[in-house]
N, C-alpha and C positions, 0 to 999 in steps of 0.2 A: 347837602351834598352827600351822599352815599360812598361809603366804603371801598374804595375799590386798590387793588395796589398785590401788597404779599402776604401772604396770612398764613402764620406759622412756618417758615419755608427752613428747614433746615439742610441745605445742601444749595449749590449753584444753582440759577435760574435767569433764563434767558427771560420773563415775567410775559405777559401778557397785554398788549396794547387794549386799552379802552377808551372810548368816545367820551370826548369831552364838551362835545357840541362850545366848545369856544368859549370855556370857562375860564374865568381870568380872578385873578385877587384871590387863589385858596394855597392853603399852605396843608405840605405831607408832615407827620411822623413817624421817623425812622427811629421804632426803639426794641429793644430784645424785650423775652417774657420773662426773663428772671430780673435779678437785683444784678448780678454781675452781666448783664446786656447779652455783646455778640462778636466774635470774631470775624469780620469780613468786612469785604466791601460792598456798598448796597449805591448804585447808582439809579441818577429820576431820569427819564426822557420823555422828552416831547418832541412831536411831528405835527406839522398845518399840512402834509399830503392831502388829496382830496377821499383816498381811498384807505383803510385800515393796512397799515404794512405788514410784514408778516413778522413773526415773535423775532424770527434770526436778525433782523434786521435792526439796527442802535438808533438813529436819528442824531436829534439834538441834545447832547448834555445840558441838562437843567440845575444837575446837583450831585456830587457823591459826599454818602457818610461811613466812618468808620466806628462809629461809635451813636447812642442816640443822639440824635438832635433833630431838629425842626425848620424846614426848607421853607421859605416862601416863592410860588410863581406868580410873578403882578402881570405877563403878558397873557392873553387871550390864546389857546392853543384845543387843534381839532383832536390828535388821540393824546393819551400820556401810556409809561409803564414806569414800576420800578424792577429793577434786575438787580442779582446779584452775582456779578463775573467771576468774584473769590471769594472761599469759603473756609474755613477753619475751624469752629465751634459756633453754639449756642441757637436761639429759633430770631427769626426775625418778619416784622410783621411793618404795616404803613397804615395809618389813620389818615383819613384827611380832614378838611374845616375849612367853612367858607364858602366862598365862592359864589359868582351871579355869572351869567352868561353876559356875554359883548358881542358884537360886531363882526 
């Protein structure tokens, strides 16, 4: 599975929907680039729309972190993003792992 999410963001971000063609079983990490991590909040979402919604728009809360850690999504889902609604210091960045297409 490819990369896809926040990649060095430092400042708020409404993040970027991308196709997930119905990937189920991958888990994100939410971790800063330093040793002392990130100040914020970095929330997952997911949407099964038929169409890519547009970045303003939230969907469904999958996960928020305020610190690093590592989310799992076990259900099958068509876009995902991660966003960052509050920000206060450090870079923050999402890996992903896993993952096979379902149904």
């Amino acid at each position: 599975m490819a990369n896809k999410g926040l990649e060095a963001v430092t400042a708020t971000s409404q993040g970027t929907w991308v196709s997930m063609n119905n990937t189920k079983a991958f888990s994100v990490h939410v971790f800063g680039s330093t040793a002392t991590g990130f100040n914020a909040t970095v929330t997952l979402r997911g949407s099964n729309r038929a169409t890519k919604p547009s970045s303003s728009f939230d969907d469904v809360l999958l996960g928020t972190a305020t610190a690093e850690t590592l989310i799992v999504v076990a259900s099958p889902i068509k876009w995902f993003k991660a966003m960052v609604p509050s920000y206060t210091a450090g870079t923050i960045s999402t890996g992903f792992a896993g993952g096979y297409e379902g149904a």
